[in-house]
mmCIF file as gemmi writes it, N, C-alpha and C atoms, coordinates in Angstrom:
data_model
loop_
_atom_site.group_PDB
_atom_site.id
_atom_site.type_symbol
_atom_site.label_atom_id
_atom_site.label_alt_id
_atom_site.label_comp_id
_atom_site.label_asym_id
_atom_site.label_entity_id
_atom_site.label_seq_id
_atom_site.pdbx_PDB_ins_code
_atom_site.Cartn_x
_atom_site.Cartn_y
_atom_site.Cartn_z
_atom_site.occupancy
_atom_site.B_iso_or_equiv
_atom_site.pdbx_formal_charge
_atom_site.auth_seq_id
_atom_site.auth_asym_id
_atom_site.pdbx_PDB_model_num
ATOM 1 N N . UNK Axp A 1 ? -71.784 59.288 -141.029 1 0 ? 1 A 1
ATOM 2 C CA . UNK Axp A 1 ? -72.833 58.678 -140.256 1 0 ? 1 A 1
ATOM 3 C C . UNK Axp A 1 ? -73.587 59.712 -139.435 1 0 ? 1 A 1
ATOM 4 N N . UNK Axp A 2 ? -72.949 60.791 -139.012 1 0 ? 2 A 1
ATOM 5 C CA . UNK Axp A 2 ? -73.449 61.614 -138.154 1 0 ? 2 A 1
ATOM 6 C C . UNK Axp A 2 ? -74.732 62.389 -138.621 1 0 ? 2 A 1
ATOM 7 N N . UNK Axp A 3 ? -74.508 62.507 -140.067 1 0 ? 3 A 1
ATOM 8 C CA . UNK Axp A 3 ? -75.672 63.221 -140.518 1 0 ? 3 A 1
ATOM 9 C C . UNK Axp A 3 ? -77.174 62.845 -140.384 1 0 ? 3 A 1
ATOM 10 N N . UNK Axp A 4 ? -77.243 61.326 -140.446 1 0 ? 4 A 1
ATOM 11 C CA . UNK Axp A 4 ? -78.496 60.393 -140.066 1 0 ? 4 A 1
ATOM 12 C C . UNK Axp A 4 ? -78.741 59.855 -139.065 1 0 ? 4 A 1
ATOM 13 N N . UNK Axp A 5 ? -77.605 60.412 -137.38 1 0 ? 5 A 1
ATOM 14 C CA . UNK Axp A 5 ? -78.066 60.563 -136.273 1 0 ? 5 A 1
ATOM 15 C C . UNK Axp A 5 ? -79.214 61.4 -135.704 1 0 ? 5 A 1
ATOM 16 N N . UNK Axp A 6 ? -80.201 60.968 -135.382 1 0 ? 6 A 1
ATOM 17 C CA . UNK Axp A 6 ? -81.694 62.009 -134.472 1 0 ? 6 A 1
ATOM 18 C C . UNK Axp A 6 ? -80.901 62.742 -133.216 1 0 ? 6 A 1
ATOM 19 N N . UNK Axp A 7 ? -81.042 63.866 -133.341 1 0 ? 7 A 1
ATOM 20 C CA . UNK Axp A 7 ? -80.549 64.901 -132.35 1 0 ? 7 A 1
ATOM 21 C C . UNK Axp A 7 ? -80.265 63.948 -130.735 1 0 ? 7 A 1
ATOM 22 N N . UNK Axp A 8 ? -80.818 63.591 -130.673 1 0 ? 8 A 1
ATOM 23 C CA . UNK Axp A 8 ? -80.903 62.806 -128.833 1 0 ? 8 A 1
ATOM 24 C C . UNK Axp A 8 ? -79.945 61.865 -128.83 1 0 ? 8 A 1
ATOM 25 N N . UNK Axp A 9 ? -79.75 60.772 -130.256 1 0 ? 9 A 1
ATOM 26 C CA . UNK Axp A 9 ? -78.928 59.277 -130.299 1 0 ? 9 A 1
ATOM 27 C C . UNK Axp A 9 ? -77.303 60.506 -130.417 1 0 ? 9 A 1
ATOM 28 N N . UNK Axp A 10 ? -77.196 61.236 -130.908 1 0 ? 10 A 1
ATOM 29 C CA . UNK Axp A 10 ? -75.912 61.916 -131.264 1 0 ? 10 A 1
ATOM 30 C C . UNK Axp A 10 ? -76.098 62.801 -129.838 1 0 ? 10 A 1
ATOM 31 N N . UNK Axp A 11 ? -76.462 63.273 -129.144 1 0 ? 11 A 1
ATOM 32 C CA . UNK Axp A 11 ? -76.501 63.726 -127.618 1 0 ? 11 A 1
ATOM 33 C C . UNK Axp A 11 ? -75.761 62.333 -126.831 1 0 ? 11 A 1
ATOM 34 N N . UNK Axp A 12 ? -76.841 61.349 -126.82 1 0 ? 12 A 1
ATOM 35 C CA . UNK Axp A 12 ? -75.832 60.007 -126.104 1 0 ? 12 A 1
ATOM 36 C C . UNK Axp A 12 ? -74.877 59.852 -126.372 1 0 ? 12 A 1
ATOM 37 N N . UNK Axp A 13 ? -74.487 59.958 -127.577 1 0 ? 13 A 1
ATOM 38 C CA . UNK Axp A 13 ? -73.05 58.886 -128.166 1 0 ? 13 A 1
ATOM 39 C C . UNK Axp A 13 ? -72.012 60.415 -127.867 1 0 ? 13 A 1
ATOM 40 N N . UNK Axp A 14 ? -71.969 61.383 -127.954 1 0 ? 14 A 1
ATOM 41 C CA . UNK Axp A 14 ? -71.516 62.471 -127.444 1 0 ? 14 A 1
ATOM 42 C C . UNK Axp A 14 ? -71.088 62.177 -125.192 1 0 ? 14 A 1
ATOM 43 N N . UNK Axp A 15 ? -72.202 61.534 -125.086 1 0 ? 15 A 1
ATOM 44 C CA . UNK Axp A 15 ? -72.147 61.427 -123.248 1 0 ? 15 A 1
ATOM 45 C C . UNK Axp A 15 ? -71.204 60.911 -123.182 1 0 ? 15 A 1
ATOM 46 N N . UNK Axp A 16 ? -71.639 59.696 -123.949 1 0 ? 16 A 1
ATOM 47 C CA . UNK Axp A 16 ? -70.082 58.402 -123.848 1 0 ? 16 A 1
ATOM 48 C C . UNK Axp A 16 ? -68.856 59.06 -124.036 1 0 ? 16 A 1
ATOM 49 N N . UNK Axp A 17 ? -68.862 59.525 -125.125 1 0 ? 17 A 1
ATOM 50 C CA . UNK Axp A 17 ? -67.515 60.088 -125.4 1 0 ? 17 A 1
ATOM 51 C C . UNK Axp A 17 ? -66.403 60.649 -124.32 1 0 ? 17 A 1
ATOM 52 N N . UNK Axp A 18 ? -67.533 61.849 -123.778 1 0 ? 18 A 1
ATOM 53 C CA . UNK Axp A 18 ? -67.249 62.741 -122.543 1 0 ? 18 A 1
ATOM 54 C C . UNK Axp A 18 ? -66.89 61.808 -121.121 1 0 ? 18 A 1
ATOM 55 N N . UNK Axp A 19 ? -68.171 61.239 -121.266 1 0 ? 19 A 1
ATOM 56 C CA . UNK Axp A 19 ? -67.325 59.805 -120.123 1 0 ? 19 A 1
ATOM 57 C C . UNK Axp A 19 ? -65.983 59.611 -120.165 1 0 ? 19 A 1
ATOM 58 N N . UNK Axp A 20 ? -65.398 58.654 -121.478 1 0 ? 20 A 1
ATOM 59 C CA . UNK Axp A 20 ? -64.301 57.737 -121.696 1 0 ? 20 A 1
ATOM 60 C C . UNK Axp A 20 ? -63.105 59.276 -121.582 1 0 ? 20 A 1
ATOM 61 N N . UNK Axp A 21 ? -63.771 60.151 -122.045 1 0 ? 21 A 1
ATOM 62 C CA . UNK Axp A 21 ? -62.824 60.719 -122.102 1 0 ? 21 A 1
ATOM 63 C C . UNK Axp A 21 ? -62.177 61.159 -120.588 1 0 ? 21 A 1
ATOM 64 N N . UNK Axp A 22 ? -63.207 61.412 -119.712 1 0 ? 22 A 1
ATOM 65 C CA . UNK Axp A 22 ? -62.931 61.76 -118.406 1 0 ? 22 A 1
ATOM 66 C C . UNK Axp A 22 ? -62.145 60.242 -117.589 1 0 ? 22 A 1
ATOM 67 N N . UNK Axp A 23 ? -62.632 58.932 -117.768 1 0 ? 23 A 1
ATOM 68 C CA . UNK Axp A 23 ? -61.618 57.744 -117.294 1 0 ? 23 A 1
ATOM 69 C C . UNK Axp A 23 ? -60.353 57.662 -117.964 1 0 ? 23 A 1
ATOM 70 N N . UNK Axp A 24 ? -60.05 58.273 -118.918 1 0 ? 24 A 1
ATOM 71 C CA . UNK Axp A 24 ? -58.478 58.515 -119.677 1 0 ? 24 A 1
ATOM 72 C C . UNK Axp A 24 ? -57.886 59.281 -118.928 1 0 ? 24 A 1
ATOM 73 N N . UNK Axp A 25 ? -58.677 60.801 -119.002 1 0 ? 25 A 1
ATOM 74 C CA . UNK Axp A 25 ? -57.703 61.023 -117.733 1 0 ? 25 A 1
ATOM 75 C C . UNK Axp A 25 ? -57.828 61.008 -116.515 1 0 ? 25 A 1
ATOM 76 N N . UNK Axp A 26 ? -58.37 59.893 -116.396 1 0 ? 26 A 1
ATOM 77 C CA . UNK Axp A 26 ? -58.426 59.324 -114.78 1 0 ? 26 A 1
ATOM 78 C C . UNK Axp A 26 ? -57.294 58.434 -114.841 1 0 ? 26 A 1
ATOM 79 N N . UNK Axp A 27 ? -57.614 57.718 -115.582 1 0 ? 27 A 1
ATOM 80 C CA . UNK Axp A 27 ? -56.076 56.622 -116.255 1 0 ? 27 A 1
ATOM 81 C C . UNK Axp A 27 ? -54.777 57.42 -116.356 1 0 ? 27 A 1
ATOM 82 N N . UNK Axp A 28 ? -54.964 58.481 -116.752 1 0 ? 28 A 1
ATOM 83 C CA . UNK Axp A 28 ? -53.326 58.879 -116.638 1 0 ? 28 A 1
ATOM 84 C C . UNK Axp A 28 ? -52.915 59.556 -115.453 1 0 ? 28 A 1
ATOM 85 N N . UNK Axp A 29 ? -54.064 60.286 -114.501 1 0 ? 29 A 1
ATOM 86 C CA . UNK Axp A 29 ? -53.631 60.93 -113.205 1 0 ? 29 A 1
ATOM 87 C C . UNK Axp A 29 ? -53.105 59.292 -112.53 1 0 ? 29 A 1
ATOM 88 N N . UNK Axp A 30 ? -54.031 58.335 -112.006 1 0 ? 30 A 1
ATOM 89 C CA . UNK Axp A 30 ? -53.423 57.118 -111.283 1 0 ? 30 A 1
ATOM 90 C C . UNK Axp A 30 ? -51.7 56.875 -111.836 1 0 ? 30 A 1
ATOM 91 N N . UNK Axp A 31 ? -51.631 56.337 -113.614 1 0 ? 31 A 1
ATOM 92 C CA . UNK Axp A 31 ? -50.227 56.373 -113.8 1 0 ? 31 A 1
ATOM 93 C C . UNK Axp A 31 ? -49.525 57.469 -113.613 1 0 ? 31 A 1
ATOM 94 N N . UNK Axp A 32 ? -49.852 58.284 -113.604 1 0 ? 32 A 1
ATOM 95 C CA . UNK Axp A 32 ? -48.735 59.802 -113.156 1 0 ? 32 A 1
ATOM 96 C C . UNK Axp A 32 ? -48.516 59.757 -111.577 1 0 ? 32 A 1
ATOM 97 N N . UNK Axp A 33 ? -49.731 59.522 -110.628 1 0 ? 33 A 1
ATOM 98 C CA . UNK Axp A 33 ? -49.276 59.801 -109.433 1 0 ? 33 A 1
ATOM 99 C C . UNK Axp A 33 ? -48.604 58.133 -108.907 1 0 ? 33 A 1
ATOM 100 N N . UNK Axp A 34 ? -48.306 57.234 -110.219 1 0 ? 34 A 1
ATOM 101 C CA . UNK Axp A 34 ? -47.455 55.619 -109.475 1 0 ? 34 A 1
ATOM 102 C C . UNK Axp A 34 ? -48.68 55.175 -108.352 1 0 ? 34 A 1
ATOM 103 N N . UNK Axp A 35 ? -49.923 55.328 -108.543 1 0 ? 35 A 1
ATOM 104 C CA . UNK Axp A 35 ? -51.507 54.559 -107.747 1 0 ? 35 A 1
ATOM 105 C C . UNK Axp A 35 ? -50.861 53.121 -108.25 1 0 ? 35 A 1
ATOM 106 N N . UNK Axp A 36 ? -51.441 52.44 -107.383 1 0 ? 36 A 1
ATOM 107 C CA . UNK Axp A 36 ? -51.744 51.159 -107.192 1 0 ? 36 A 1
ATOM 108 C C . UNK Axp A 36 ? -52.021 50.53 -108.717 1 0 ? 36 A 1
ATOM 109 N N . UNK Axp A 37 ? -51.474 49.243 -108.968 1 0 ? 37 A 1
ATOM 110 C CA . UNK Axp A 37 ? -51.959 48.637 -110.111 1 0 ? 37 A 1
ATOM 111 C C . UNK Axp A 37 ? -53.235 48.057 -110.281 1 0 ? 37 A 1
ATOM 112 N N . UNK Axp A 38 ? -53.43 47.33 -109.059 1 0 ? 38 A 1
ATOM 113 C CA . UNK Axp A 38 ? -55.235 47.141 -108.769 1 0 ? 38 A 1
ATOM 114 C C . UNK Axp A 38 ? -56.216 48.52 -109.674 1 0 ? 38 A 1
ATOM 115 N N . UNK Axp A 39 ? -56.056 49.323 -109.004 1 0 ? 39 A 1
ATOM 116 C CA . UNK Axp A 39 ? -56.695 50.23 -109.536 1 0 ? 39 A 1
ATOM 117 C C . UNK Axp A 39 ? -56.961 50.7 -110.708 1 0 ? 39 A 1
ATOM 118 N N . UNK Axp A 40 ? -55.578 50.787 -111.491 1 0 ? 40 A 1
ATOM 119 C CA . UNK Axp A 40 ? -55.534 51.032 -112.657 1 0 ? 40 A 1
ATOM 120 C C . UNK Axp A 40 ? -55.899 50.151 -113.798 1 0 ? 40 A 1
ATOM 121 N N . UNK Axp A 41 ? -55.911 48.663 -113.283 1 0 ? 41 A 1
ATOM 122 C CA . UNK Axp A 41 ? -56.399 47.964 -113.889 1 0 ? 41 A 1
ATOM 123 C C . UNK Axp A 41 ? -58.376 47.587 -114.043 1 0 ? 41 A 1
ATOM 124 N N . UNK Axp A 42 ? -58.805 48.59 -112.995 1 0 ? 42 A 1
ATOM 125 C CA . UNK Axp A 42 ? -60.13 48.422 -112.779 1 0 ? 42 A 1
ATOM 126 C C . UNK Axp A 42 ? -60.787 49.378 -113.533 1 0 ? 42 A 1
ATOM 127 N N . UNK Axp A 43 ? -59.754 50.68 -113.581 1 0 ? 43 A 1
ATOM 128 C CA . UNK Axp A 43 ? -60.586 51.565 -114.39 1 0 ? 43 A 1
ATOM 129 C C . UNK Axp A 43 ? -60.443 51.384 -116.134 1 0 ? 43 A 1
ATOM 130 N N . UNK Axp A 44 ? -58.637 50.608 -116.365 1 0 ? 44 A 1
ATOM 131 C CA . UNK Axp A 44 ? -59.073 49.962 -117.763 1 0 ? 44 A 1
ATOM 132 C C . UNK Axp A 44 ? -59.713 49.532 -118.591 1 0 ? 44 A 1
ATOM 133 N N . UNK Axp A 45 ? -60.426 48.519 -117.051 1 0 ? 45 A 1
ATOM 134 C CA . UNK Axp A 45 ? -61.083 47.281 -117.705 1 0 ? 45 A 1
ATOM 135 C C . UNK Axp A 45 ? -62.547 48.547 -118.081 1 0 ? 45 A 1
ATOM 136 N N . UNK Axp A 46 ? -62.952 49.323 -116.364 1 0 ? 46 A 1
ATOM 137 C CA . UNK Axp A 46 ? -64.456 49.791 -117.019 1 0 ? 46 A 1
ATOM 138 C C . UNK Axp A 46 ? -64.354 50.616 -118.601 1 0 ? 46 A 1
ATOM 139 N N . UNK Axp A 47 ? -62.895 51.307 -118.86 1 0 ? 47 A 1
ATOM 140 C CA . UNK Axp A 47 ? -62.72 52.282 -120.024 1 0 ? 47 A 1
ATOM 141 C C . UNK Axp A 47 ? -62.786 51.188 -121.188 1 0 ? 47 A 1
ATOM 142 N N . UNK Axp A 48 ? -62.501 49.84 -121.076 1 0 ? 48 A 1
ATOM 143 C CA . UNK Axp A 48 ? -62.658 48.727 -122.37 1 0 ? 48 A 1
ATOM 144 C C . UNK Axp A 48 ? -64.369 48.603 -122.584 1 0 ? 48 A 1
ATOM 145 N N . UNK Axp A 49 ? -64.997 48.391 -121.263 1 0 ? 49 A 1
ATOM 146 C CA . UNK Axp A 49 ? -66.266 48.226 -121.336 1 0 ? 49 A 1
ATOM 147 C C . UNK Axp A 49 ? -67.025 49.348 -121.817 1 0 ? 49 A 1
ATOM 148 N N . UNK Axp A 50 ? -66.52 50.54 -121.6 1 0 ? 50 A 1
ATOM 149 C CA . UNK Axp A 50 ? -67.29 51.805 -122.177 1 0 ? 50 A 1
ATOM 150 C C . UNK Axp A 50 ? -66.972 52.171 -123.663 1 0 ? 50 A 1
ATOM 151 N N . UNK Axp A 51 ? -65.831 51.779 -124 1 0 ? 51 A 1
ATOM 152 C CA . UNK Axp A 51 ? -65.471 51.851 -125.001 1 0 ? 51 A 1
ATOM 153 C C . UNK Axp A 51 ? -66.177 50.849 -126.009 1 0 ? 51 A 1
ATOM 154 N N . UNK Axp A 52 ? -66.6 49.196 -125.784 1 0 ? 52 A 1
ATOM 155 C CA . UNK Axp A 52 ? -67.369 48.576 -126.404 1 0 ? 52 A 1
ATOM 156 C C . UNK Axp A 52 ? -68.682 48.269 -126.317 1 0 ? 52 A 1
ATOM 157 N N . UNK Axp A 53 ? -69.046 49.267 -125.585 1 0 ? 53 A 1
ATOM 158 C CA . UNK Axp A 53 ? -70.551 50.217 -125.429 1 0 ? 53 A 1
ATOM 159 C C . UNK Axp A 53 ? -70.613 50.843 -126.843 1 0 ? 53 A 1
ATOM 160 N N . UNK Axp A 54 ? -70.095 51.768 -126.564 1 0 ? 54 A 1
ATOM 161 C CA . UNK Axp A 54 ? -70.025 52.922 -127.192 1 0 ? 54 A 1
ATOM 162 C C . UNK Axp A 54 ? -69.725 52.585 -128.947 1 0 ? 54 A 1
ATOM 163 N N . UNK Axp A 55 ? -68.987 51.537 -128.954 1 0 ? 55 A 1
ATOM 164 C CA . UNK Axp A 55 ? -69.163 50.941 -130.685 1 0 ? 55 A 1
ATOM 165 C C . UNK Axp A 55 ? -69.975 50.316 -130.809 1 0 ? 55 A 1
ATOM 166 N N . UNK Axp A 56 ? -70.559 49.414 -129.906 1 0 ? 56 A 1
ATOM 167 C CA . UNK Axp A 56 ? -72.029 48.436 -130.238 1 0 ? 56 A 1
ATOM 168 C C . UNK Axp A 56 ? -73.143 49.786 -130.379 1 0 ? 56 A 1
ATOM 169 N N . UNK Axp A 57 ? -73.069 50.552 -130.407 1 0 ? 57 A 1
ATOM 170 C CA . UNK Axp A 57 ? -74.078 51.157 -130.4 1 0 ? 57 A 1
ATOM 171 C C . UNK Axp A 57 ? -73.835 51.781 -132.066 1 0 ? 57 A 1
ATOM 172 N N . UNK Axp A 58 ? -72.867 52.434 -132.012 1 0 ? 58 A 1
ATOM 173 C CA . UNK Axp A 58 ? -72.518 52.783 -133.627 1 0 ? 58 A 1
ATOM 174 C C . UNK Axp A 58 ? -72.522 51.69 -134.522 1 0 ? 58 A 1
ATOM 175 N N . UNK Axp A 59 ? -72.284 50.675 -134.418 1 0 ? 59 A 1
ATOM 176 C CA . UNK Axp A 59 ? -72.376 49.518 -135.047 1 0 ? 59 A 1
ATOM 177 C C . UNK Axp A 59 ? -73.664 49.139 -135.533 1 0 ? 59 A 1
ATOM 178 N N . UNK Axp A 60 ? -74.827 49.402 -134.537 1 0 ? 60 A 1
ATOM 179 C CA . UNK Axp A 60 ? -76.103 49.15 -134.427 1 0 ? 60 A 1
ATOM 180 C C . UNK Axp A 60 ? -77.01 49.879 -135.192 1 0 ? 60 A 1
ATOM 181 N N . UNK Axp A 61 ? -76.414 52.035 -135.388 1 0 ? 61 A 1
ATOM 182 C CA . UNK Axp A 61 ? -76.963 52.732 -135.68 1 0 ? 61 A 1
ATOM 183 C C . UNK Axp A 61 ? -76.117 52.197 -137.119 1 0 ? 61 A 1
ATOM 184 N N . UNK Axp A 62 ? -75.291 52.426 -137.921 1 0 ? 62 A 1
ATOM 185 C CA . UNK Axp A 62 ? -74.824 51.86 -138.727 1 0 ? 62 A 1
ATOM 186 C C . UNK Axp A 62 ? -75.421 50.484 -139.923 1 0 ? 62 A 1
ATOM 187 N N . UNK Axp A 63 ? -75.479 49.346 -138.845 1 0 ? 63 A 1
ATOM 188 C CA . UNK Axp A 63 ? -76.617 48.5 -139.534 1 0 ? 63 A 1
ATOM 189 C C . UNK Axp A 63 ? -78.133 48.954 -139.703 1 0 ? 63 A 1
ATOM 190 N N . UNK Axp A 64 ? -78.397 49.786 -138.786 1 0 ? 64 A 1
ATOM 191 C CA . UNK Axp A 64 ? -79.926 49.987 -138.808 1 0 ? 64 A 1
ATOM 192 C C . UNK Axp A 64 ? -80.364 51.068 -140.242 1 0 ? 64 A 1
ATOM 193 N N . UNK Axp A 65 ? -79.018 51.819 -140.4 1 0 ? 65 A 1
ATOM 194 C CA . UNK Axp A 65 ? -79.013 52.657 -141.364 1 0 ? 65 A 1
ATOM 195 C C . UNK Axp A 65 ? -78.861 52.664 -142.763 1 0 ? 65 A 1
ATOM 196 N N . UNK Axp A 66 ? -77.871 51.441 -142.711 1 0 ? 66 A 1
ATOM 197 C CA . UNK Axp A 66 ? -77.558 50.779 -143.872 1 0 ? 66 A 1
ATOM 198 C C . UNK Axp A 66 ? -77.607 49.714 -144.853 1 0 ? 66 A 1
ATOM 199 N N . UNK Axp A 67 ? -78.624 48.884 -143.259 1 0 ? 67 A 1
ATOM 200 C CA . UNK Axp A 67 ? -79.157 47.839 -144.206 1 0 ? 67 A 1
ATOM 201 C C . UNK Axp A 67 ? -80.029 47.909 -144.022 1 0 ? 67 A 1
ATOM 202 N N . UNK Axp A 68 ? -80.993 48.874 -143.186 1 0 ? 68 A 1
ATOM 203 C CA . UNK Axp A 68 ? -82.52 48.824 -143.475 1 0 ? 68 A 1
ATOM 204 C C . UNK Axp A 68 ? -83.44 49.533 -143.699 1 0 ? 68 A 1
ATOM 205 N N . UNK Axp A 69 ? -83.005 50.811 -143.257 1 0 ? 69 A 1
ATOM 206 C CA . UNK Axp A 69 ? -83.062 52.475 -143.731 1 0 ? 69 A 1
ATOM 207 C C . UNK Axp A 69 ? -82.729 53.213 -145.086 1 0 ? 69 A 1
ATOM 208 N N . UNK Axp A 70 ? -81.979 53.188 -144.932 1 0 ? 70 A 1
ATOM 209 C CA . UNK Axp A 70 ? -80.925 53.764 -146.055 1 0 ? 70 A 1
ATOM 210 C C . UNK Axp A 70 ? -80.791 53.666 -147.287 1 0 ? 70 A 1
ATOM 211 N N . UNK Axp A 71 ? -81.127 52.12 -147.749 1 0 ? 71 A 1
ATOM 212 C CA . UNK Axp A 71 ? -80.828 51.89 -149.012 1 0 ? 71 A 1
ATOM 213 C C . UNK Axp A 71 ? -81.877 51.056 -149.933 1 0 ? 71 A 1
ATOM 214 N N . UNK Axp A 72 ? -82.113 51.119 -150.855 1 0 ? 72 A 1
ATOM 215 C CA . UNK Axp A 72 ? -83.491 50.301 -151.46 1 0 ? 72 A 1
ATOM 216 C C . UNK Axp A 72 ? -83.645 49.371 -151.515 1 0 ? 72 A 1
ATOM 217 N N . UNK Axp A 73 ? -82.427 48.35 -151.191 1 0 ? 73 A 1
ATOM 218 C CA . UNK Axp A 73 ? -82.596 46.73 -151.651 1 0 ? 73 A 1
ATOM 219 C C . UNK Axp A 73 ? -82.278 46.772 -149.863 1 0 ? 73 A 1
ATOM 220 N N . UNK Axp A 74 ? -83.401 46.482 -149.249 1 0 ? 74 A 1
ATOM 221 C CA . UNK Axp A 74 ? -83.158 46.518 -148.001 1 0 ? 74 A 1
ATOM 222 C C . UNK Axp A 74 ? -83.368 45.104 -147.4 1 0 ? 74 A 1
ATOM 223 N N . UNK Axp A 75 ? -82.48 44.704 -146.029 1 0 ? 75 A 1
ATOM 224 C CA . UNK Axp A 75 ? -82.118 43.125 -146.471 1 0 ? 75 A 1
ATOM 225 C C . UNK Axp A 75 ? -83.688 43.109 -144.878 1 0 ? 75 A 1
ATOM 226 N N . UNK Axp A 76 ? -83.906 42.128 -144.544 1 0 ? 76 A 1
ATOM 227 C CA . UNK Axp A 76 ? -85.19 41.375 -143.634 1 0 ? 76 A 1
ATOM 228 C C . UNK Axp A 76 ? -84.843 42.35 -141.927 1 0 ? 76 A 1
ATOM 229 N N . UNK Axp A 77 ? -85.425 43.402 -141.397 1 0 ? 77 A 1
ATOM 230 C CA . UNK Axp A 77 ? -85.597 43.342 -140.251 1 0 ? 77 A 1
ATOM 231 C C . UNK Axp A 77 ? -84.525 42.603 -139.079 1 0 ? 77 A 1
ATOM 232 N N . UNK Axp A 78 ? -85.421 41.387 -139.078 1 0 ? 78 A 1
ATOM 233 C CA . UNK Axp A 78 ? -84.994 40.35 -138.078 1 0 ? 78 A 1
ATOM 234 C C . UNK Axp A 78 ? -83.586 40.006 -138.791 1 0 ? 78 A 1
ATOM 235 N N . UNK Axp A 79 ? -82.956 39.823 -139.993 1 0 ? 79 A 1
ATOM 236 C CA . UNK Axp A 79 ? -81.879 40.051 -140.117 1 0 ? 79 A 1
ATOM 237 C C . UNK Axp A 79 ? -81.263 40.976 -139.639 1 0 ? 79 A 1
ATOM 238 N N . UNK Axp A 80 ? -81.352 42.038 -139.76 1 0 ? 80 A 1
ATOM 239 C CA . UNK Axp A 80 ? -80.499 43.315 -138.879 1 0 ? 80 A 1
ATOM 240 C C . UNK Axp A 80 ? -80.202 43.068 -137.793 1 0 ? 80 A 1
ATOM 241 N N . UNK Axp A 81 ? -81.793 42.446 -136.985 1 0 ? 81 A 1
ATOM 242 C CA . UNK Axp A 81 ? -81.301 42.505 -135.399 1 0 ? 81 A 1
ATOM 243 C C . UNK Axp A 81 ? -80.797 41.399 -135.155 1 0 ? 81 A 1
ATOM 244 N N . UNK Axp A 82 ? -80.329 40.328 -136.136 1 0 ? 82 A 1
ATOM 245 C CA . UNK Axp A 82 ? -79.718 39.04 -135.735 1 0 ? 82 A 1
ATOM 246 C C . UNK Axp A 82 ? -78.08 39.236 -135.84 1 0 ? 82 A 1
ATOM 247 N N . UNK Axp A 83 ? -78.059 40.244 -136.832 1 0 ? 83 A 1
ATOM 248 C CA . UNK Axp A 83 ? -76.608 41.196 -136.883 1 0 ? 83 A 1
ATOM 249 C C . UNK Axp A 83 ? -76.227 41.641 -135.763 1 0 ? 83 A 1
ATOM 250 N N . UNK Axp A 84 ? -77.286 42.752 -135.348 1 0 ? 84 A 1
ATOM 251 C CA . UNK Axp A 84 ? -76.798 43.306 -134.228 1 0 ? 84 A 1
ATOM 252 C C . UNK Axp A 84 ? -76.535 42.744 -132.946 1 0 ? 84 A 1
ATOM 253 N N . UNK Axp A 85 ? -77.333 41.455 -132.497 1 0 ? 85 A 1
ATOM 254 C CA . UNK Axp A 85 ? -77.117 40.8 -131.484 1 0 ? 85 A 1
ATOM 255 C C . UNK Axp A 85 ? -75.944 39.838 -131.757 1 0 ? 85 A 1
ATOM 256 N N . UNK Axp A 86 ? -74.971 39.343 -132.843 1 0 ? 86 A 1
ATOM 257 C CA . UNK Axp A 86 ? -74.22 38.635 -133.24 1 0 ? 86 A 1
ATOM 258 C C . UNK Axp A 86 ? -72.922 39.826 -132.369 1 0 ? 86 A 1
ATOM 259 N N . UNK Axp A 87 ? -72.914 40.851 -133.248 1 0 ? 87 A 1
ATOM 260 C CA . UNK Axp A 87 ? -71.818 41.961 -133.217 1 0 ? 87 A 1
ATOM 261 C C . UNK Axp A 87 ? -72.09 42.32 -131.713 1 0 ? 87 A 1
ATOM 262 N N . UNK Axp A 88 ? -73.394 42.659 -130.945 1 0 ? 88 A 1
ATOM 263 C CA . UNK Axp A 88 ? -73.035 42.819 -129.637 1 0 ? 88 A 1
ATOM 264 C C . UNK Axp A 88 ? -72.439 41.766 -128.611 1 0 ? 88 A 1
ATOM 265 N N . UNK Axp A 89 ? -72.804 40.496 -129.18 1 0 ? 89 A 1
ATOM 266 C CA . UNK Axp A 89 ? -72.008 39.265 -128.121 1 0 ? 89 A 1
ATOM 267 C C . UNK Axp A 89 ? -70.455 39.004 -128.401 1 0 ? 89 A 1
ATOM 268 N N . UNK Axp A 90 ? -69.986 39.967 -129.712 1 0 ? 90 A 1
ATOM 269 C CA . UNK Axp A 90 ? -68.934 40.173 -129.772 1 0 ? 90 A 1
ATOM 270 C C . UNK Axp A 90 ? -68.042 40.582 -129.073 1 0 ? 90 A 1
ATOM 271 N N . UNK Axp A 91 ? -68.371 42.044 -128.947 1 0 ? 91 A 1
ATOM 272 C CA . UNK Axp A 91 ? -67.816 42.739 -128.207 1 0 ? 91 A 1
ATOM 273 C C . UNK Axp A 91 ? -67.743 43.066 -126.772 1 0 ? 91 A 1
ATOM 274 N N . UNK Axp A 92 ? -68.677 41.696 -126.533 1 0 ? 92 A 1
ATOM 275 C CA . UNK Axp A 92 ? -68.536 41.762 -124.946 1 0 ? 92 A 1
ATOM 276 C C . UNK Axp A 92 ? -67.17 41.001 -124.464 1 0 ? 92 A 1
């Protein structure tokens, strides 16, 4: 997939990454230093939410690529984005 990312969409999805990756180990300093469960459960929840960011968006570049870009029997537009808004109310 990466190859038919535009330099900037593969810059973002790279940010995210660097994000989630920095609340992981935020997640494991709290469980290492025995922090509060409140806490740890707050930064979970935001690392679930960044995390299903971060696939609705691949998901999105993915459909956009594959069913409407990409290939010759290409299926309706407004189909795609009825995909993509299906798969994003998913993953919320």
């Amino acid at each position: 997939m990466a190859e038919h990312l535009k330099d900037r969409e593969k810059l973002k999805l790279l940010q995210r990454v660097r994000r989630l990756r920095g609340q992981m180990e935020a997640v494991e300093r709290l469980v290492n230093d025995g922090s509060d469960c409140g806490g740890q459960l707050m930064l979970l929840a935001a690392v679930r939410g960044a995390i299903n960011a971060l696939m609705g968006e691949i998901l999105e570049t993915h459909i956009r690529f594959h069913a409407t870009d990409g290939i010759t029997d290409k299926i309706a537009p407004e189909l795609a984005e009825d995909l993509i808004d299906l798969v994003r109310a998913y993953l919320k």
